[in-house]
ZAMARGU-4260 file (C-alpha; in steps of 0.2 Angstrom, whole numbers, plus 5000, padded with zeros to 4 digits):
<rodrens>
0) 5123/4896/4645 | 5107/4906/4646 | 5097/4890/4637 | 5106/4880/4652 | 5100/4892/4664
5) 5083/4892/4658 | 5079/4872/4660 | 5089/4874/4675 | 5074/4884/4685 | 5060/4875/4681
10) 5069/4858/4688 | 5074/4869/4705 | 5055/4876/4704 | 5048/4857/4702 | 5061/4847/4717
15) 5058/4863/4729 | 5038/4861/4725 | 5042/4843/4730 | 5050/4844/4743 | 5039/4856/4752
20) 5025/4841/4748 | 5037/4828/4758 | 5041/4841/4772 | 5023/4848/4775 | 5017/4827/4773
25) 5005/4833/4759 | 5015/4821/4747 | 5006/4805/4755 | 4989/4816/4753 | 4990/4822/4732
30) 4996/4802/4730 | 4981/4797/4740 | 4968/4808/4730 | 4977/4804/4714 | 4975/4783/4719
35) 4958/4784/4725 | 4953/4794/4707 | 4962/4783/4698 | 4954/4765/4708 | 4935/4773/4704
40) 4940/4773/4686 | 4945/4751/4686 | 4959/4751/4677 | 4967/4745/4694 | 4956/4731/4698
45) 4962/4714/4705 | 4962/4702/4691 | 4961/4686/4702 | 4967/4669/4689 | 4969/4651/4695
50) 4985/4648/4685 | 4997/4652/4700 | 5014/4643/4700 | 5016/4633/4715 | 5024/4646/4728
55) 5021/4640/4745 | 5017/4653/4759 | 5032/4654/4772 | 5022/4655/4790 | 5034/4656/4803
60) 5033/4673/4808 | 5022/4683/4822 | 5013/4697/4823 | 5003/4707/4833 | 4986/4714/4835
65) 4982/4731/4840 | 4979/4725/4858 | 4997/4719/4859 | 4995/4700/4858 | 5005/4688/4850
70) 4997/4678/4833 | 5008/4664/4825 | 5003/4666/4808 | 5003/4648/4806 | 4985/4648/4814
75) 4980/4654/4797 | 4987/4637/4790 | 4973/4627/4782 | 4962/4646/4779 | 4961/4657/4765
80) 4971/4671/4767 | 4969/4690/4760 | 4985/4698/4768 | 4989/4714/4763 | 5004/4727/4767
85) 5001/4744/4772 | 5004/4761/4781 | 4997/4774/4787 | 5011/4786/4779 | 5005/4777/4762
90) 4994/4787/4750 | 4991/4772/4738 | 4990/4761/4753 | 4975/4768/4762 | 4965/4775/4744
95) 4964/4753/4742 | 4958/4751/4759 | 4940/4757/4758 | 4938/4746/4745 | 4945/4730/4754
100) 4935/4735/4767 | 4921/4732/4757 | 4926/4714/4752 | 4929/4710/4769 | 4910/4716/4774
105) 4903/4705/4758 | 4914/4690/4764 | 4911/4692/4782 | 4900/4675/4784 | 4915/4665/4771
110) 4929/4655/4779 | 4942/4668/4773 | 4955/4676/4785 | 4958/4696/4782 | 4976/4701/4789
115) 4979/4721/4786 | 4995/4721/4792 | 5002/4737/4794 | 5020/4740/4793 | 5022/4758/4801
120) 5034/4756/4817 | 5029/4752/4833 | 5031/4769/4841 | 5017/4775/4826 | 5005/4761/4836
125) 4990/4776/4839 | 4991/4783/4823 | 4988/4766/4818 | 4973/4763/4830 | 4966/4779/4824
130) 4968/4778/4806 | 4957/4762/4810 | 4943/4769/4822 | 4941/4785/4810 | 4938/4777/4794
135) 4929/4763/4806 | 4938/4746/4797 | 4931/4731/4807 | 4941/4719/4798 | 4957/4713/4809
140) 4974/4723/4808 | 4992/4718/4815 | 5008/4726/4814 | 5025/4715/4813 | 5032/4707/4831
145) 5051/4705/4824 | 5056/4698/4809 | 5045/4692/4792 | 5045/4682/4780 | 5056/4683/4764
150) 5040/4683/4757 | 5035/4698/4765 | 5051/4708/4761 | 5042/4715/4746 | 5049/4730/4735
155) 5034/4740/4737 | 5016/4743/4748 | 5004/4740/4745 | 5006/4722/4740 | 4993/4709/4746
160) 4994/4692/4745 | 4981/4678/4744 | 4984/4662/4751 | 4977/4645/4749 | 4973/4634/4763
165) 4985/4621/4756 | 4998/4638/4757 | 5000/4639/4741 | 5000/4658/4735 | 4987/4660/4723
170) 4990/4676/4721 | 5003/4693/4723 | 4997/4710/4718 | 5011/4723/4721 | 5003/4742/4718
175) 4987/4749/4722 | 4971/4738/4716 | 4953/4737/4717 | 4947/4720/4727 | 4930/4724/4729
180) 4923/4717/4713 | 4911/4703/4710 | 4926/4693/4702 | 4937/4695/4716 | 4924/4689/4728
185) 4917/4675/4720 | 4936/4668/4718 | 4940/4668/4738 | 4922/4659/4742 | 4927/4646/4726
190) 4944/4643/4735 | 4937/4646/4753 | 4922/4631/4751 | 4937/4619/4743
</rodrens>
């Protein structure tokens, strides 16, 4: 009984530590720090391979951009798409985004369409738009107008997707990763300039 007792606080000590991180919000902070560290390090880099199975993207959904206005996404067909899920609530989520920032600056002038689509709920809208203007992101962010795609019902954010201009989806990274690396960049302007 006393050998029970003893492994029995610890595990109390641990899930009230834990808690207190979700209650207090300083959960979504430690992961943040704890995914950024772990991205400088690149073991999480993108690894971006042309041997894709022929998975078509599903474009009939909208969404919307911070201003409110409707966007089929089937304007991005016959574009190369970097489309990535996120949240503001999600630390590995937003210790990626510097770095896809990055990638969007480098391919600015490179026919590839950046879609950060952020999946916190509407009422969460200004935390959004301020996540954005303090971290100073340029490239274009949307939030969901109704439903998504199967596609898009993924078990876990981030997950970006890169599409094809023929739709096919070329590739599907579900976790946090490191896109701004010379290979990732020079694989969206091969299949941008296709």
């Amino acid at each position: 009984m006393k050998m029970i007792s003893g492994l029995l606080r610890p595990i109390a000590a641990a899930l009230i530590i834990v808690g207190l991180l979700k209650v207090t919000g300083l959960m979504g902070q430690i992961s943040y720090v704890t995914q950024a560290a772990v991205l400088k390090t690149g073991i999480r880099n993108a690894h971006p391979e042309d041997d894709s199975k022929d998975v078509r993207f599903d474009y009939g959904f909208v969404i919307k951009d911070l201003n409110g206005n409707t966007v089929n996404f089937d304007q991005f067909k016959g574009k190369v798409v970097f489309l990535n899920l996120w949240a503001t609530w999600c630390g590995p989520c937003r210790a990626e985004m510097p770095g896809i920032h990055n990638l969007y600056a480098k391919l600015k002038d490179e026919p590839v369409e950046f879609v950060m689509l952020s999946l916190d709920k509407d009422q969460a809208k200004p935390k959004v738009e301020s996540y954005v203007a303090k971290n100073k992101f340029t490239f274009p962010v949307y939030m969901p107008s109704g439903y998504l795609a199967e596609q898009l019902q993924v078990p876990s954010i981030p997950t970006t997707f890169i599409i094809a201009k023929d739709g096919q989806i070329l590739m599907n990274e579900v976790g946090t990763r490191n896109y701004d690396t010379k290979k990732m960049v020079d694989f969206l302007k091969k299949h941008a300039r296709q």
